[in-house]
C-alpha beads as a LAMMPS data file, in Angstrom:
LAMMPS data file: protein, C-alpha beads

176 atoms
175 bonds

1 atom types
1 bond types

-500.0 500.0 xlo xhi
-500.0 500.0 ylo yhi
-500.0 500.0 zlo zhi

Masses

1 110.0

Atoms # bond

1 1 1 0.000 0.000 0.000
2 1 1 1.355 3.388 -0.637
3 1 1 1.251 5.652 1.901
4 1 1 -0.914 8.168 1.991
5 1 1 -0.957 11.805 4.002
6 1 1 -3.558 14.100 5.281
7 1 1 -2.673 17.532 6.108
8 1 1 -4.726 20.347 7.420
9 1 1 -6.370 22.368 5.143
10 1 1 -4.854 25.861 4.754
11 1 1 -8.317 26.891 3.129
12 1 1 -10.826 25.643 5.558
13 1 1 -8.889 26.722 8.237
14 1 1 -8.051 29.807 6.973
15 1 1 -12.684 30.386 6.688
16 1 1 -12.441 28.769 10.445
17 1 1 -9.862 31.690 11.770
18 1 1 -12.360 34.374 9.636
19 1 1 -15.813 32.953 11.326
20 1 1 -13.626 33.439 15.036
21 1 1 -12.769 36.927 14.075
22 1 1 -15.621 38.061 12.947
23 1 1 -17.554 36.589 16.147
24 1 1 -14.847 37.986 18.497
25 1 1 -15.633 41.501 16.717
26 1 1 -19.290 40.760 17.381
27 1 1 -18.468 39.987 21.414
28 1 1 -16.231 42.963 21.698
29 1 1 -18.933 45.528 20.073
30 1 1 -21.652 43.733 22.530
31 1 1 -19.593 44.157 25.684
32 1 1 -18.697 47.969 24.544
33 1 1 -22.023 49.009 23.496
34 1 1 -24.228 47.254 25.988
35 1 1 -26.188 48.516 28.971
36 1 1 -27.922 44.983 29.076
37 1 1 -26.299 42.381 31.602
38 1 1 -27.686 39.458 29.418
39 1 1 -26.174 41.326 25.923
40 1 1 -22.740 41.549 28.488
41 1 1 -22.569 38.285 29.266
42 1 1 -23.498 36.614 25.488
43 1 1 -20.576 39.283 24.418
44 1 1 -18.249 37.865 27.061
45 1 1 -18.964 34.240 26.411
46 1 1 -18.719 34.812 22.768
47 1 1 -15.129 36.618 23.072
48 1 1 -13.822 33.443 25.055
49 1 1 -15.309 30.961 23.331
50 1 1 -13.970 32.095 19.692
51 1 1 -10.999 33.563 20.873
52 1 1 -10.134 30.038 21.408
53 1 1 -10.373 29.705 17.774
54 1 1 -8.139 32.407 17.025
55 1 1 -5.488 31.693 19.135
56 1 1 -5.615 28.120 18.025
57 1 1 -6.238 28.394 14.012
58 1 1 -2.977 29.733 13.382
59 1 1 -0.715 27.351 14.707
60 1 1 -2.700 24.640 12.518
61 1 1 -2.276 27.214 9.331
62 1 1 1.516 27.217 9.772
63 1 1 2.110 23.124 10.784
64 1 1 2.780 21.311 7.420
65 1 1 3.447 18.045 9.247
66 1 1 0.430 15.697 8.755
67 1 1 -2.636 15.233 10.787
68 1 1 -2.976 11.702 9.880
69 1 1 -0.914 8.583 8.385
70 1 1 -2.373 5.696 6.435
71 1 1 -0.086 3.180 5.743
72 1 1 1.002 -0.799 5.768
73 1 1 1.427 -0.351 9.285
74 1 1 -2.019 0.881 9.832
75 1 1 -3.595 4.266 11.020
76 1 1 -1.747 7.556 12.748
77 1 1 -3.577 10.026 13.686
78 1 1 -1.370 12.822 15.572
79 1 1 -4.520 14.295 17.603
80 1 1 -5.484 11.307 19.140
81 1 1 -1.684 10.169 21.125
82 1 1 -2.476 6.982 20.862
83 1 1 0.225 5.912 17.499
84 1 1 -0.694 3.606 14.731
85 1 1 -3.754 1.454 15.405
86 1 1 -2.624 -1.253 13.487
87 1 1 -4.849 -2.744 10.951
88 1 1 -5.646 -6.410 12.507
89 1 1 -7.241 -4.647 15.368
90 1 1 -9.718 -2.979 13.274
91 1 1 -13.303 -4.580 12.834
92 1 1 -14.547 -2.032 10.648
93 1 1 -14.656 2.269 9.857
94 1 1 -17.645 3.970 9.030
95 1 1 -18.343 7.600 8.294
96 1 1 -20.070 9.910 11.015
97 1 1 -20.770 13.458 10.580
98 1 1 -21.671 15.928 13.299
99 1 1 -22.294 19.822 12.236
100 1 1 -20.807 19.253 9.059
101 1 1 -17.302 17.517 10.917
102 1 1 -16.531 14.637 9.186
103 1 1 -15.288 11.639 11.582
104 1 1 -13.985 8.040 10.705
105 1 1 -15.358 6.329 13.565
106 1 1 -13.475 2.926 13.390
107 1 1 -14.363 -0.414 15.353
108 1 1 -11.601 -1.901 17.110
109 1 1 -10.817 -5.643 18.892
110 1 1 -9.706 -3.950 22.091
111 1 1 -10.340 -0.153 22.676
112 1 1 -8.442 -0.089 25.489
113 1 1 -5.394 -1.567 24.127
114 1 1 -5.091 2.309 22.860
115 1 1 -6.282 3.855 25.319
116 1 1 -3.900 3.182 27.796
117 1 1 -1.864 4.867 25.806
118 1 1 -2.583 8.153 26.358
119 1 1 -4.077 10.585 29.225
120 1 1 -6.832 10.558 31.771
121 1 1 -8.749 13.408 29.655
122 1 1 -8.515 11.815 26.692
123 1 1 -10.092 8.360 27.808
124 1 1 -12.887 10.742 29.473
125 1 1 -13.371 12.271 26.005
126 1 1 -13.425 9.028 24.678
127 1 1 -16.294 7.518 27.150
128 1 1 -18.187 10.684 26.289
129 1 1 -18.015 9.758 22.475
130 1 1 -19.485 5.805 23.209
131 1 1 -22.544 8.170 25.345
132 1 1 -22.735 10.209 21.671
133 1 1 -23.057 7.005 19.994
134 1 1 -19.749 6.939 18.276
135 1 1 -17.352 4.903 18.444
136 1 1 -14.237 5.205 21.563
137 1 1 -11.925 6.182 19.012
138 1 1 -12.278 8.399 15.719
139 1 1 -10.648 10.046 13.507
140 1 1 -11.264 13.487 13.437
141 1 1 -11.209 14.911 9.266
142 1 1 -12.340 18.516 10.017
143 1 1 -9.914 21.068 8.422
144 1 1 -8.241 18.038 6.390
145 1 1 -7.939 18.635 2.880
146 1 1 -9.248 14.887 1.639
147 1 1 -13.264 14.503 1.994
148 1 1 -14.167 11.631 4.820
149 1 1 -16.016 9.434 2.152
150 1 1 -12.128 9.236 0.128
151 1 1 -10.447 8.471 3.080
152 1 1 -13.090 6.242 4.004
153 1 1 -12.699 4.238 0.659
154 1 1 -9.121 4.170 1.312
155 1 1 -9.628 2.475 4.669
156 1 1 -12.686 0.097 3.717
157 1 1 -10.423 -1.101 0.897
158 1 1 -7.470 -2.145 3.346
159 1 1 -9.077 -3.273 6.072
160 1 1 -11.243 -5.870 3.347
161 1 1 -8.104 -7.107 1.812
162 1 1 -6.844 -7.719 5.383
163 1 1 -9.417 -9.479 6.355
164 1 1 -9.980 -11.610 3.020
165 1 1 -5.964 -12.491 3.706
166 1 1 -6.661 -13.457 7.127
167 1 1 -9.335 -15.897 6.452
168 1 1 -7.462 -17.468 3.777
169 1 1 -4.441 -17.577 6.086
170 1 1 -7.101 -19.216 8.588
171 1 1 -8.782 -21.965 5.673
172 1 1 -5.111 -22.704 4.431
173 1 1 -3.887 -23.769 8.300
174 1 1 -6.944 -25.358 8.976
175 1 1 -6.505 -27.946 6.790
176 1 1 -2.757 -28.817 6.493

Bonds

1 1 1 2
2 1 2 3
3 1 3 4
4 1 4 5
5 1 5 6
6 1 6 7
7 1 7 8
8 1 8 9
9 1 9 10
10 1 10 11
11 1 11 12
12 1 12 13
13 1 13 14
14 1 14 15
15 1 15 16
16 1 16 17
17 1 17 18
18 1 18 19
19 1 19 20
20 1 20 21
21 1 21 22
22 1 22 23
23 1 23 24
24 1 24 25
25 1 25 26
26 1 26 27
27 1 27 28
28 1 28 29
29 1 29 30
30 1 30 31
31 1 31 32
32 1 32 33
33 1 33 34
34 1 34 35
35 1 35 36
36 1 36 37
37 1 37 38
38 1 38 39
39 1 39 40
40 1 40 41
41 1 41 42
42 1 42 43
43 1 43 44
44 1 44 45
45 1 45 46
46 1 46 47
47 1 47 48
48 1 48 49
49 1 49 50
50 1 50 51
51 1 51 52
52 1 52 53
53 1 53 54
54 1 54 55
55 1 55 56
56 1 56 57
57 1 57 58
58 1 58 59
59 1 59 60
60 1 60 61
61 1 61 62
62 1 62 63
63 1 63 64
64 1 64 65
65 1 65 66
66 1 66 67
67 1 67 68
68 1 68 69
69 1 69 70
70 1 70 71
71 1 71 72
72 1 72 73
73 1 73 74
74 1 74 75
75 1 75 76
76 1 76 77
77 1 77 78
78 1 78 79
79 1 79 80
80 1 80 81
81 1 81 82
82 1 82 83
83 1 83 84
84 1 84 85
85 1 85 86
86 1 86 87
87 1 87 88
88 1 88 89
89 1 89 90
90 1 90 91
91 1 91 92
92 1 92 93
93 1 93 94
94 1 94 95
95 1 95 96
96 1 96 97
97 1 97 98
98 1 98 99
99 1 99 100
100 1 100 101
101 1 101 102
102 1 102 103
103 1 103 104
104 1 104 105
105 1 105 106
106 1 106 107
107 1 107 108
108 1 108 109
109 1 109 110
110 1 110 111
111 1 111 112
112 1 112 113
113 1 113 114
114 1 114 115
115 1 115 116
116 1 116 117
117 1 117 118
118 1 118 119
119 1 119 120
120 1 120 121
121 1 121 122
122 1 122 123
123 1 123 124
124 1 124 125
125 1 125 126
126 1 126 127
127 1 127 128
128 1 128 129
129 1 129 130
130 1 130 131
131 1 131 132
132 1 132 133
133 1 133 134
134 1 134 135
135 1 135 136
136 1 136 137
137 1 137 138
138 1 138 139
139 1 139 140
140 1 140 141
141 1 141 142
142 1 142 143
143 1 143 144
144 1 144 145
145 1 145 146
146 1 146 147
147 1 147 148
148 1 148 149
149 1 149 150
150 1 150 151
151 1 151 152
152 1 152 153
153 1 153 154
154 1 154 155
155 1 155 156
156 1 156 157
157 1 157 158
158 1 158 159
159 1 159 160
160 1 160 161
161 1 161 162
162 1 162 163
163 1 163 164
164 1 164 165
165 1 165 166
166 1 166 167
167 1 167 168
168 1 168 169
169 1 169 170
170 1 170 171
171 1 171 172
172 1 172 173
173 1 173 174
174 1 174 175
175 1 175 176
């Protein structure tokens, strides 16, 4: 299999940082030009909550490393700190989509084999996806520049020729 790289999208992410602006702008007029406590607080809240955005935005503008790794080896996602889910511990992927984020949502053997991987918040973010109905672990393809249904080819296709292998593997042993 050739390997294949997903980077983050300089234009989506670039629409991203101008949707956080112009909301900041938005929170900073309402705090400034209101004598309303409710108009104050909505301004405040807004300020934080998309200032996130565009203190975060940039750095993923300027990193050229990429997000995620498909290869012979199996999966990498950088996000999720867990390294390559290899691909004989995945069942099956499927494609999710909340708000218009596309997520590969992939069925594993043993979630926790990965998630002992990585830190306490993240396995809490993970039990709150299974309460979402999602998956434990996913692979997160908002900002990426490949849409989810490609990638999602991509990984169908490998983890079927794995598996077709595998059973032959299996018939071949069983009767020699």
């Amino acid at each position: 299999m050739q390997e294949i790289k997903l980077y983050n999208s300089i234009g989506k992410n670039l629409l991203y940082l101008l949707g956080c602006s112009i909301f900041v702008a938005i929170g900073i007029w309402m705090v400034l030009s209101s004598d309303e406590t409710f108009k104050f607080v909505i301004g405040i809240v807004s300020i934080l909550f998309f200032g996130i955005g565009v203190v975060v935005i940039p750095f993923r503008l300027f990193d050229r490393s990429p997000r995620v790794i498909i290869n012979d080896e199996g999966i990498f996602d950088r996000t999720l700190d867990i390294g390559t889910i290899k691909w004989r511990d995945i069942k099956d992927a499927y494609l999710q989509s909340v708000h218009g984020t596309e997520f590969i949502s992939l069925d594993l053997e043993d979630n926790n084999k990965y998630l002992q991987r990585t830190s306490k918040t993240k396995v809490k973010i993970a039990s709150y996806n299974e309460f979402f109905g999602f998956e434990t672990i996913n692979v997160n393809l908002g900002g990426m520049n490949r849409p989810g249904k490609e990638v999602l080819e991509i990984i169908g296709r490998e983890i079927s020729e794995r598996q077709t292998h595998q059973k032959f593997k299996d018939y071949v042993s069983k009767y020699q």
